[in-house]
C-alpha positions as CSV (number, residue, x, y, z in Angstrom):
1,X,-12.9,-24.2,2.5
2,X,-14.6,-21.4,5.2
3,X,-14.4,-18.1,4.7
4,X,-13.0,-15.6,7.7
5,X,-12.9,-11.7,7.5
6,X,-9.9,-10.0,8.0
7,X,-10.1,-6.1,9.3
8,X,-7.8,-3.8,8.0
9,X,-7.0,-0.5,9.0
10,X,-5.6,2.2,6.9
11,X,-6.0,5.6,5.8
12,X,-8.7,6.6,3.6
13,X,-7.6,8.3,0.8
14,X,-4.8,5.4,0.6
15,X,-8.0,3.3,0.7
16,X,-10.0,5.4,-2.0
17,X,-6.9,5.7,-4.3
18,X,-6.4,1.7,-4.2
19,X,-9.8,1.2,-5.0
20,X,-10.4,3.2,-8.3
21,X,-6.9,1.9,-9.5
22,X,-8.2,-1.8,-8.6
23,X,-12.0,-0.9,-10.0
24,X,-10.2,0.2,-13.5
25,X,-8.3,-4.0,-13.2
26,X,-11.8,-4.7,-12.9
27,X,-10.9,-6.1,-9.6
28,X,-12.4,-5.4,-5.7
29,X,-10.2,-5.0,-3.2
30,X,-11.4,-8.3,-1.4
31,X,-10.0,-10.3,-4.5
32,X,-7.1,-8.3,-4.6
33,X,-6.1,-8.9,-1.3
34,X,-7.2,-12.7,-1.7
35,X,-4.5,-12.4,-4.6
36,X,-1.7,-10.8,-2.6
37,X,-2.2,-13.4,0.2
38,X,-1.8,-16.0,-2.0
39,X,1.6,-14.4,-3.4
40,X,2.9,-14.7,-0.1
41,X,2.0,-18.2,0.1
42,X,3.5,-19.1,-3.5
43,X,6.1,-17.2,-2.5
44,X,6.7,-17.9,1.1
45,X,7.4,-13.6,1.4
46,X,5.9,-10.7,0.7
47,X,5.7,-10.9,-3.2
48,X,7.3,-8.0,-4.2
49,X,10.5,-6.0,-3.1
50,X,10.5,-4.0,-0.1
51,X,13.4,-1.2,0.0
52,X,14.1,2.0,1.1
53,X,14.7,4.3,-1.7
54,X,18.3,5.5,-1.7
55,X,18.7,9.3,-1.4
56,X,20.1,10.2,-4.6
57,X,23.3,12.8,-3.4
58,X,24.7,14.8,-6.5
59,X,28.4,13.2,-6.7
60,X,31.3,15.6,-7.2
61,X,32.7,14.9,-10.7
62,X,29.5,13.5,-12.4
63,X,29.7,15.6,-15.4
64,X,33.1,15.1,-15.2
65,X,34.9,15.1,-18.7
66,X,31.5,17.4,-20.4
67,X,32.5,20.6,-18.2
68,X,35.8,21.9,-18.6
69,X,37.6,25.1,-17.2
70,X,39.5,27.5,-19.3
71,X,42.9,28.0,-17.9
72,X,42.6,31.8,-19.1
73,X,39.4,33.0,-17.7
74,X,38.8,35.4,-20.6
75,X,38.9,32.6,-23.5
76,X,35.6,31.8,-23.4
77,X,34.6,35.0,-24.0
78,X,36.9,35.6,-26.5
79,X,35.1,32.3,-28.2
80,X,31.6,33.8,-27.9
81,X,33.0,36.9,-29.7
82,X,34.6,35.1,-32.5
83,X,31.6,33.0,-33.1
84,X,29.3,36.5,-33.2
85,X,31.1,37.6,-35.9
């Protein structure tokens, strides 16, 4: 087997961040991208899901049955006072 070097470009704190995470797996980022290459070949894909993140939009009746309106808009208040008594 020969060995070949791969140049990778990418920002640096991306860089710095990946390689204390990797250091505290006790791993170098060489063998962990020697691992994730050969994911893809085990895998024949990138070896992990790759998905945009949904935007997560309030939908209108989600607390529905947990909120409800008084029809007289003074009986609540009329509760609060009863239960200070």
């Amino acid at each position: 087997m020969s060995i070949t070097n791969i140049n990778i470009s990418t920002d640096s704190e991306i860089k710095a961040k990946a390689a204390a995470i990797l250091a505290d797996l006790g791993l170098d980022m060489s063998t962990a991208f020697n691992i994730f290459l050969r994911q893809v070949i085990n895998r024949r894909g990138i070896p992990f899901a790759i998905i945009q993140t949904p935007i997560k939009e309030p939908k209108p009746g989600g607390w529905e049955g947990k909120i409800w309106m008084s029809d007289d808009f003074d009986e609540p208040l009329s509760d609060f006072n009863e239960y200070m008594e």
